[in-house]
Residue frames relative to the residue before (quaternion, step in Angstrom):
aa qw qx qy qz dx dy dz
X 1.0000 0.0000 0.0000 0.0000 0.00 0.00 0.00
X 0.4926 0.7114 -0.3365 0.3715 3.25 1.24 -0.78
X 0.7421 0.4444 -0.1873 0.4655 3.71 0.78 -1.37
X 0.5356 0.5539 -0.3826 0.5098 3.83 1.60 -0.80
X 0.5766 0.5527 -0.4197 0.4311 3.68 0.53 -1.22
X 0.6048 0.7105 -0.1774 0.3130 3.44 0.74 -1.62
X 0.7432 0.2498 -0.0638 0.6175 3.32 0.32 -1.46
X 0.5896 0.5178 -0.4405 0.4361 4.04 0.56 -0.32
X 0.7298 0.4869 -0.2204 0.4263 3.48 1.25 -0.84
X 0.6486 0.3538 -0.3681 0.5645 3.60 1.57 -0.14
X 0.4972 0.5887 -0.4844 0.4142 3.58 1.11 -0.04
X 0.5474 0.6259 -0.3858 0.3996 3.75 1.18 -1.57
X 0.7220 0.4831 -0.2891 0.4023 3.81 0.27 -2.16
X 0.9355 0.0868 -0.2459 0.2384 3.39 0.54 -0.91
X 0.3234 0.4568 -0.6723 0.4845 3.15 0.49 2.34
X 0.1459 0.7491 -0.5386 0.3570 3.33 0.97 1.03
X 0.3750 -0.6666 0.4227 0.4862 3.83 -0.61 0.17
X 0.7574 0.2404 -0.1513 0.5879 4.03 0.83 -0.47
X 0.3178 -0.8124 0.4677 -0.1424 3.43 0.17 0.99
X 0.1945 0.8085 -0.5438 0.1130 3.85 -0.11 0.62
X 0.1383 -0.6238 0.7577 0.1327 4.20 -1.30 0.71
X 0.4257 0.6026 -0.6750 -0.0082 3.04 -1.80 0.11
X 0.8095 0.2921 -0.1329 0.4917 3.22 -1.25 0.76
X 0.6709 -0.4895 0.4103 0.3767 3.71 0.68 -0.29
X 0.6262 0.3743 -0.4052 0.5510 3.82 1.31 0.47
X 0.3272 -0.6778 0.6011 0.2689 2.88 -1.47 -0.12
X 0.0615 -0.8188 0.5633 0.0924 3.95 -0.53 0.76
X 0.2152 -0.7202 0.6582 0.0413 3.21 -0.77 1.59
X 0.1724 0.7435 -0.6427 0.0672 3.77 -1.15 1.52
X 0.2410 -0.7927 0.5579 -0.0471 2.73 -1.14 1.28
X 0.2783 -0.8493 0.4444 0.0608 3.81 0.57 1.88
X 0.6672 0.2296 -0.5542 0.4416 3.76 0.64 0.45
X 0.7321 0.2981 -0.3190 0.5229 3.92 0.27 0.85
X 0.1057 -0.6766 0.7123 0.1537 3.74 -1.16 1.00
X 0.2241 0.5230 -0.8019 0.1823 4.26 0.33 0.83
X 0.3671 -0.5759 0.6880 0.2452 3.40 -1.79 0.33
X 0.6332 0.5809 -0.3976 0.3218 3.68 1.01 0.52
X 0.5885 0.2880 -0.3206 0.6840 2.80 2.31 0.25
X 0.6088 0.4524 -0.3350 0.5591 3.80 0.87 -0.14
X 0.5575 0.6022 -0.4871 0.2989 3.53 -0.23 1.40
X 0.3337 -0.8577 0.3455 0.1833 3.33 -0.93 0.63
X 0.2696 -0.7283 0.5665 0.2757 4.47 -0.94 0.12
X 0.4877 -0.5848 0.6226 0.1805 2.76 -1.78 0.29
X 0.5350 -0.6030 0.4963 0.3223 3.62 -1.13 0.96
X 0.4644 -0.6876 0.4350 0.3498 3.48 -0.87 0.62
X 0.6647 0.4939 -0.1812 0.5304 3.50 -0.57 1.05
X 0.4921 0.7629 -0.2227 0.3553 3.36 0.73 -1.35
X 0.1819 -0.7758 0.5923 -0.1192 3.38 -0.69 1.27
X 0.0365 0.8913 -0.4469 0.0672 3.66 0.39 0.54
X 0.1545 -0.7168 0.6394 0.2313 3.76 -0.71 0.56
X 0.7661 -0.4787 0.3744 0.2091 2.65 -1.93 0.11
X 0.3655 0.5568 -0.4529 0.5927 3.57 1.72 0.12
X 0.8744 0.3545 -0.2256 0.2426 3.67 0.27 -1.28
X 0.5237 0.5220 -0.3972 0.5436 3.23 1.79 0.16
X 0.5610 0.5787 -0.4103 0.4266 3.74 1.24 -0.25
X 0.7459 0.4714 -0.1983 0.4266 3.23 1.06 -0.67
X 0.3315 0.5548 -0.4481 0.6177 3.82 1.87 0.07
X 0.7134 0.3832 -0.4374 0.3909 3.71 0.17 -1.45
X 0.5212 0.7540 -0.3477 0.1972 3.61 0.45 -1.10
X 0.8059 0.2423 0.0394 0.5387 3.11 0.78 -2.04
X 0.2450 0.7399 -0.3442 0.5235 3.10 1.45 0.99
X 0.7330 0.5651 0.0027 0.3786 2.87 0.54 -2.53
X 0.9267 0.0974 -0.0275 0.3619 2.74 0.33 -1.69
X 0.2239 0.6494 -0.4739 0.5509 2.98 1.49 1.82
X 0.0867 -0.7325 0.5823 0.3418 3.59 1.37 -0.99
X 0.5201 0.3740 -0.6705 0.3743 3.75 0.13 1.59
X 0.7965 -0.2655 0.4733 0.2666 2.90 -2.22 0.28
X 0.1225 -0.7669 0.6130 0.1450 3.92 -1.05 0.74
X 0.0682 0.7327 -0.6224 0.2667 2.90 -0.22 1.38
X 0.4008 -0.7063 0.5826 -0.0326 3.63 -1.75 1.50
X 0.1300 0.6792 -0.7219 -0.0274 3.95 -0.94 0.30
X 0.4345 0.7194 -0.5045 0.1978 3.30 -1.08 1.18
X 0.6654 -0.5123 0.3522 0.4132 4.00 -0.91 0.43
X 0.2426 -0.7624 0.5600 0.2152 3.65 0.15 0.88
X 0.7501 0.4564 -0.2899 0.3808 3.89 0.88 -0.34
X 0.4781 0.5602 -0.3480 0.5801 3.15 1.87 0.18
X 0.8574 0.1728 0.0077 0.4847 3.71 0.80 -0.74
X 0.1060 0.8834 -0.4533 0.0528 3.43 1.21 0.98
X 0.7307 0.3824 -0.3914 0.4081 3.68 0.56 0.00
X 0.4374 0.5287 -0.5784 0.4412 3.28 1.63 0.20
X 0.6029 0.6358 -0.3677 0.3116 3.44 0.40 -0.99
X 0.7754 0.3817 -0.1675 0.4743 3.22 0.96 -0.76
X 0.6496 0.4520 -0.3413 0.5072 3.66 0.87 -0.19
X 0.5152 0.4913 -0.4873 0.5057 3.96 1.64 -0.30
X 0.4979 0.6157 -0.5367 0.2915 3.78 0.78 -1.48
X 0.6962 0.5749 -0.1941 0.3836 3.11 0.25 -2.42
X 0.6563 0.5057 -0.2983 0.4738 4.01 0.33 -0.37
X 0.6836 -0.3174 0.4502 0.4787 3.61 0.45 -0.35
X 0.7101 0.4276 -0.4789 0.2892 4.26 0.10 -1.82
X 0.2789 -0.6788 0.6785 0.0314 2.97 -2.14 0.83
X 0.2516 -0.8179 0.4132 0.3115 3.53 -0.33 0.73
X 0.5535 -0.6849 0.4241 0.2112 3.08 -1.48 0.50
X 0.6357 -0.3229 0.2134 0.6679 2.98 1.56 -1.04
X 0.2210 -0.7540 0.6172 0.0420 3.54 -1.61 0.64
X 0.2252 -0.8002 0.5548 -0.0335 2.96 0.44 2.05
X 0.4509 -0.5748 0.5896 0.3444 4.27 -1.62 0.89
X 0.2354 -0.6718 0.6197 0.3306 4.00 -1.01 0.21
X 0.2895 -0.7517 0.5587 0.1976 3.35 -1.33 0.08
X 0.0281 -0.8512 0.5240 -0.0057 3.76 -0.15 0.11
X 0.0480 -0.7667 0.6353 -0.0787 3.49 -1.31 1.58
X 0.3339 -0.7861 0.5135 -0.0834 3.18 -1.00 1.71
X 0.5545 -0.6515 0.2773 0.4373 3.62 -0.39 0.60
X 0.5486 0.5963 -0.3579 0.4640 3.55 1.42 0.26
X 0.7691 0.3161 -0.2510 0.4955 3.36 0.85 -0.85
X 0.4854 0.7781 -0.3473 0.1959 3.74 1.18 -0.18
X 0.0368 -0.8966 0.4411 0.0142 3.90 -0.15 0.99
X 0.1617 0.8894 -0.4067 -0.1321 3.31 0.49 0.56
X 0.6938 -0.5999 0.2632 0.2991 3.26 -0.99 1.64
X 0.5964 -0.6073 0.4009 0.3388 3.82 -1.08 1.74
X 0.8175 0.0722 0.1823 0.5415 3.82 0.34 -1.10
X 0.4240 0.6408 -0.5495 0.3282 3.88 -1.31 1.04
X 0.7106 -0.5535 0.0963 0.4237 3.37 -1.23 1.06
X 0.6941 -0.4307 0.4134 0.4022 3.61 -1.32 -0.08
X 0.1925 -0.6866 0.6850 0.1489 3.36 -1.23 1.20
X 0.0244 0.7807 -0.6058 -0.1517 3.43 -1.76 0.36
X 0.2595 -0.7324 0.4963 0.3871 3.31 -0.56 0.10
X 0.7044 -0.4509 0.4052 0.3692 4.13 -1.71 0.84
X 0.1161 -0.7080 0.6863 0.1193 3.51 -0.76 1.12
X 0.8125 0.1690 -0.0099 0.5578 3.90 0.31 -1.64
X 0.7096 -0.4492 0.3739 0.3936 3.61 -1.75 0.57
X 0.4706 0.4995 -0.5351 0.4926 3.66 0.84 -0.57
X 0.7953 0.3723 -0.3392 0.3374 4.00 -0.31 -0.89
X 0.5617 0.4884 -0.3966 0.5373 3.54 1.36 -0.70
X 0.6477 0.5102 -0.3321 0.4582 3.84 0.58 -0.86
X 0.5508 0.5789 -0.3205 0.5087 3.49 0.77 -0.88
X 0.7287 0.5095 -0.2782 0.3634 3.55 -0.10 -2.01
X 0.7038 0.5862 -0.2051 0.3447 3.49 0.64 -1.65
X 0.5546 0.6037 -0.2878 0.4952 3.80 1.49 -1.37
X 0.6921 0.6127 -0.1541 0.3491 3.32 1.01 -1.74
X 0.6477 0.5023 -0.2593 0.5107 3.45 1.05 -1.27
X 0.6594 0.6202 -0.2133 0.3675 3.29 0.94 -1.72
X 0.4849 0.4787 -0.3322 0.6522 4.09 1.21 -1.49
X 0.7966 0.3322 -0.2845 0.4172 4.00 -0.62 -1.14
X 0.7563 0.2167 -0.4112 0.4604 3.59 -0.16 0.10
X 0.6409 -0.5529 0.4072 0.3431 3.81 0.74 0.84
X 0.7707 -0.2832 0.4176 0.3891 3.81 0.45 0.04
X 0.5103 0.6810 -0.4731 0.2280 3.88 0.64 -0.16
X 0.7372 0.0045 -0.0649 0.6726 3.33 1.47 -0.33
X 0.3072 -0.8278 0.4397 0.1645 3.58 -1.17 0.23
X 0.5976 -0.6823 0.2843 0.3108 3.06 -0.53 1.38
X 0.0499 0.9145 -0.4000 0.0342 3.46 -0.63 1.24
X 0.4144 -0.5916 0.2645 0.6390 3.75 0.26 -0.24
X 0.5390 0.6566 -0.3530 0.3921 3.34 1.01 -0.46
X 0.6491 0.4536 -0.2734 0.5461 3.79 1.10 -0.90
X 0.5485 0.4963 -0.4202 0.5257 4.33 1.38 -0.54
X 0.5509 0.6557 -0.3510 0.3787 3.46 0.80 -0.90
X 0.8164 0.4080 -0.2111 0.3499 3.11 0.27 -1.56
X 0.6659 0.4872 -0.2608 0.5012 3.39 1.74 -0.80
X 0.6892 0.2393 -0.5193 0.4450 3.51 0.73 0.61
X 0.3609 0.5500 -0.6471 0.3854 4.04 0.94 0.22
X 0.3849 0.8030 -0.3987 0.2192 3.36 1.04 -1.15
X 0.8055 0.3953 0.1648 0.4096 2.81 0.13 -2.79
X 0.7257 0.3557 -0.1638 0.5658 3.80 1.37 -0.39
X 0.5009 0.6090 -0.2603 0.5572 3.32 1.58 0.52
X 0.3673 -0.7933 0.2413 0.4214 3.05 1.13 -0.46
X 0.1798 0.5680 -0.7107 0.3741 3.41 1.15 1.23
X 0.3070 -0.5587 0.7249 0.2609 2.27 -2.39 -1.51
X 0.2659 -0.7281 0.6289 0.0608 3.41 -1.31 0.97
X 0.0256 -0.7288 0.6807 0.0697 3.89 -0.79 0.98
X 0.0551 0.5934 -0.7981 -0.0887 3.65 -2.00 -0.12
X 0.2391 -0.5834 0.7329 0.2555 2.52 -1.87 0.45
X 0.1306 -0.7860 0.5497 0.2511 3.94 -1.17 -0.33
X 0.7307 -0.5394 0.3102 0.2810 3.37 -1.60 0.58
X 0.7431 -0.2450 0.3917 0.4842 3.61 -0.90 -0.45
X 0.7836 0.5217 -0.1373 0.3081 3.33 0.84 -1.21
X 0.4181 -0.6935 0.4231 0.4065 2.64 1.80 -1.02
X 0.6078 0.4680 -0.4302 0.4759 3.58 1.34 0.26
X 0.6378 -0.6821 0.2375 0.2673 3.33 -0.88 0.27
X 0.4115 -0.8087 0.3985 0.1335 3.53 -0.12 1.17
X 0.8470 -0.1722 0.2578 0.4318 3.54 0.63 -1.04
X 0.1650 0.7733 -0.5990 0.1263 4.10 -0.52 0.52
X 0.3549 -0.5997 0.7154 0.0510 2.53 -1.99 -0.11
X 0.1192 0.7734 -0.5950 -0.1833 3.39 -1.40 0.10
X 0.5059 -0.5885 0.6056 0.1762 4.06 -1.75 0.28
X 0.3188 -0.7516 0.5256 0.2392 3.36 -0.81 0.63
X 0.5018 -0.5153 0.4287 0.5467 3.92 -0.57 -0.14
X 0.4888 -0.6435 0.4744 0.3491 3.64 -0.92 0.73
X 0.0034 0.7350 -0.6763 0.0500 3.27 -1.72 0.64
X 0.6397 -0.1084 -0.1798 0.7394 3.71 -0.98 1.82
X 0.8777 -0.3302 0.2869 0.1958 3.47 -0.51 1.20
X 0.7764 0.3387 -0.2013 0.4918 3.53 1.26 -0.19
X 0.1548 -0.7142 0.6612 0.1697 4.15 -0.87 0.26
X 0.2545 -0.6267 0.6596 0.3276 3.49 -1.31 0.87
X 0.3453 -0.6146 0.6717 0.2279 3.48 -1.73 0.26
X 0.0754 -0.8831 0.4630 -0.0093 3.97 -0.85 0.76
X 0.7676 0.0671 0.0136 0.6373 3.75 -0.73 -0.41
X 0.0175 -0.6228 0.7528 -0.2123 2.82 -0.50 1.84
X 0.3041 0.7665 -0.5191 0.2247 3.74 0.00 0.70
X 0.4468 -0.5685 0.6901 0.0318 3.60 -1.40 1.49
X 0.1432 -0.6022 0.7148 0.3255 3.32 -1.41 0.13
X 0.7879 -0.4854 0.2632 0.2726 3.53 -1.50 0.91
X 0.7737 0.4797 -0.1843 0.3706 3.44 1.61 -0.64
X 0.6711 0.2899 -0.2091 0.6495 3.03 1.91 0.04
X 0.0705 0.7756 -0.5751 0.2504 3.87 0.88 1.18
X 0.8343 0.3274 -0.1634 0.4123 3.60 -0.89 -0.33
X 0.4874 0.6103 -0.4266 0.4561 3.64 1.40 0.57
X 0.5551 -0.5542 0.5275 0.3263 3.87 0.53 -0.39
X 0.2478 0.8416 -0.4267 0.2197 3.45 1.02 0.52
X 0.6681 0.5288 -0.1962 0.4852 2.88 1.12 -1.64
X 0.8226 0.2471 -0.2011 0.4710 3.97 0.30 -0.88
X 0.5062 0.4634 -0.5343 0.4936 3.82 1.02 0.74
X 0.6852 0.3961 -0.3558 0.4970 4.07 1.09 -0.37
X 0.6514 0.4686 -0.4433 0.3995 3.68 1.29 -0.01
X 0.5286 0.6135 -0.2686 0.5216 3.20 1.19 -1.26
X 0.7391 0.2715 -0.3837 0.4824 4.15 -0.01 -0.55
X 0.6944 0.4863 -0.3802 0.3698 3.53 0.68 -0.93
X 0.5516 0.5517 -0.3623 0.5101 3.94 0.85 -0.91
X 0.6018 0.6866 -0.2951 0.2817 3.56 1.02 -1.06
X 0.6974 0.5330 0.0967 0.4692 2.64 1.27 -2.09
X 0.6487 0.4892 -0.2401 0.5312 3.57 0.67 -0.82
X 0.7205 0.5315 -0.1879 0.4038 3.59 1.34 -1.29
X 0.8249 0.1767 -0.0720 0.5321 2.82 0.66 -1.43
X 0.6663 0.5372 -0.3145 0.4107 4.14 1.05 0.11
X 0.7555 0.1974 -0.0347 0.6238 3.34 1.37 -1.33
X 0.7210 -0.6129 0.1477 0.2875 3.50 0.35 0.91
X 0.3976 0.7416 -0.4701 0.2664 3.38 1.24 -0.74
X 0.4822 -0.6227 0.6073 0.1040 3.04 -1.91 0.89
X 0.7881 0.0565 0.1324 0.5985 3.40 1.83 -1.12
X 0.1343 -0.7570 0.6362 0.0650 3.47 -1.08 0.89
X 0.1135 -0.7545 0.6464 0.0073 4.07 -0.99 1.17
X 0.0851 0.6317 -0.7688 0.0518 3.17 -1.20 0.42
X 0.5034 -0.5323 0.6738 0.0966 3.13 -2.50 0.84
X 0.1397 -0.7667 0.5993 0.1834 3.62 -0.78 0.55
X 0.4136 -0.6961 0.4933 0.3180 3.31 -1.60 -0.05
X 0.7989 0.1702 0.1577 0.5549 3.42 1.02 -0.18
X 0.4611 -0.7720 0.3902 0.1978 3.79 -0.88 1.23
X 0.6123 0.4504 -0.4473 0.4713 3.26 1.09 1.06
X 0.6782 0.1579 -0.4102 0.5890 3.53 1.09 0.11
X 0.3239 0.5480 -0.6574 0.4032 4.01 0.56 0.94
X 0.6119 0.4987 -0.4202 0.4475 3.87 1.13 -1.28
X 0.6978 0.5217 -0.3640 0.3291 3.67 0.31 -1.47
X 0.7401 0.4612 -0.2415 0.4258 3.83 1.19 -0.57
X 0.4433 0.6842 -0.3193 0.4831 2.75 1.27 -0.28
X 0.4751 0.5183 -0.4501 0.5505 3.79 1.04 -1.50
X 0.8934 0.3201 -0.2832 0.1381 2.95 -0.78 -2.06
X 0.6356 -0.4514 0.3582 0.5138 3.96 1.41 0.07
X 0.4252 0.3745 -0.6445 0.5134 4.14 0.32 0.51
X 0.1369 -0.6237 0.7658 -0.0760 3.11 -2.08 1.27
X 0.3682 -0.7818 0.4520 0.2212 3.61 -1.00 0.43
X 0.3062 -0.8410 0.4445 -0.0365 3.04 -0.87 1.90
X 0.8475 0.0488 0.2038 0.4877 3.22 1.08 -1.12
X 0.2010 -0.7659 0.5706 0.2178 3.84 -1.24 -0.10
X 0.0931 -0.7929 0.5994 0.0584 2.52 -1.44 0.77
X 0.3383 -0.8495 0.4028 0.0401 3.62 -0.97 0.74
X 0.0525 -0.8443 0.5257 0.0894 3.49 -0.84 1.45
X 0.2478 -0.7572 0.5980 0.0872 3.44 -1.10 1.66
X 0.1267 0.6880 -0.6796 -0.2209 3.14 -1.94 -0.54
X 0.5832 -0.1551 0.6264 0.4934 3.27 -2.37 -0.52
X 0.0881 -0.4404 0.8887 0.0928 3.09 -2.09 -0.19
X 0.4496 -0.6376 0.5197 0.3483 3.93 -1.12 1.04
């Protein structure tokens, strides 16, 4: 699974809007945002890089004026791993993946309404939402609604659920699948409507959906923590693999 994750992740970068190879990575940039959580780059599975070709990742980095920074299966690409070490990259962190197959999938008997974004109000909405729940890591922009309906018209999928009020409470979204797999992401609650089941009614439809609507074979996601590893767990993602996120530091 390690090598699927792999190749799903150089397939992802390059439907990036500015796309770059060199040397054996792939760099996925995306010029209406400089987050390095969408401006980063992978190694080919396998891939043997020198030290010319990791100079030349930093490069087109640089002279982007973003951070070089990698996500990818260190066990799919072990001599990348080692020719980034050798360069200077420090990891940030090496998060377990989890992964749910139409065998292990369970989607929960009863919990709040899922929908998927029809108008920009819901993409505008969704984005605020994601942005409040992850504490600030990124800020909610039109540029970040954008990306979540290329998202949905791409052949992923975007779900919410919404409050009493009718604003939005919490979502998630699925990339379109590639080699046979879709990553699942920003699963994120805002802080005032936690403890509703949010989180595993947007995993549970999306796994649904990706499985049984858009062909995938498999659906992976990264958690943040061993209480929503438990909530995935319910809905059927088990843990398959790691995956590591490096950088430069200037």
């Amino acid at each position: 699974m390690d090598s699927d994750v792999q190749l799903f992740t150089v397939a992802h970068l390059r439907r990036r809007p500015a796309p770059v190879e060199t040397g054996g990575f792939v760099l996925g940039f995306d010029p209406g945002t400089t987050s390095p959580y969408v401006n980063y780059a992978t190694p080919l599975p396998g891939c043997d890089p020198t030290a010319a070709d990791v100079a030349a990742l930093i490069a087109a980095f640089r002279e982007r004026d973003l951070v070089p920074r990698l996500e990818f299966a260190p066990d799919a690409a072990p001599a990348a791993a080692a020719a980034l070490t050798a360069a200077g990259f420090v990891p940030e962190a090496e998060h377990t993946y989890l992964v749910c197959t139409p065998d292990t999938l369970a989607v929960p008997p009863s919990g709040p309404a899922v929908e998927a974004p029809v108008t920009d109000d819901d993409y505008t909405e969704l984005d605020a939402a994601l942005a409040e729940a992850f504490s600030g890591e990124f800020a909610s922009s039109p540029q970040g609604a954008a990306r979540l309906r290329r998202t949905a018209e791409s052949g992923g999928a975007v779900r919410l659920v919404r409050a009493a009020d009718g604003s939005v409470a919490g979502g998630a979204l699925c990339s379109a699948p590639a080699v046979g797999t879709a990553e699942l992401a920003g699963v994120g609650t805002r802080p005032a409507h936690r403890g509703r089941g949010i989180a595993a009614a947007v995993t549970a439809d999306l796994a649904r959906t990706l499985l049984h609507e858009r062909g995938a074979s498999s659906v992976w996601l990264e958690y943040g923590g061993q209480d929503s590893r438990r909530v995935y767990e319910r809905v059927g993602f088990r843990p398959t693999g790691t995956r590591l996120y490096t950088r430069l530091e200037a």
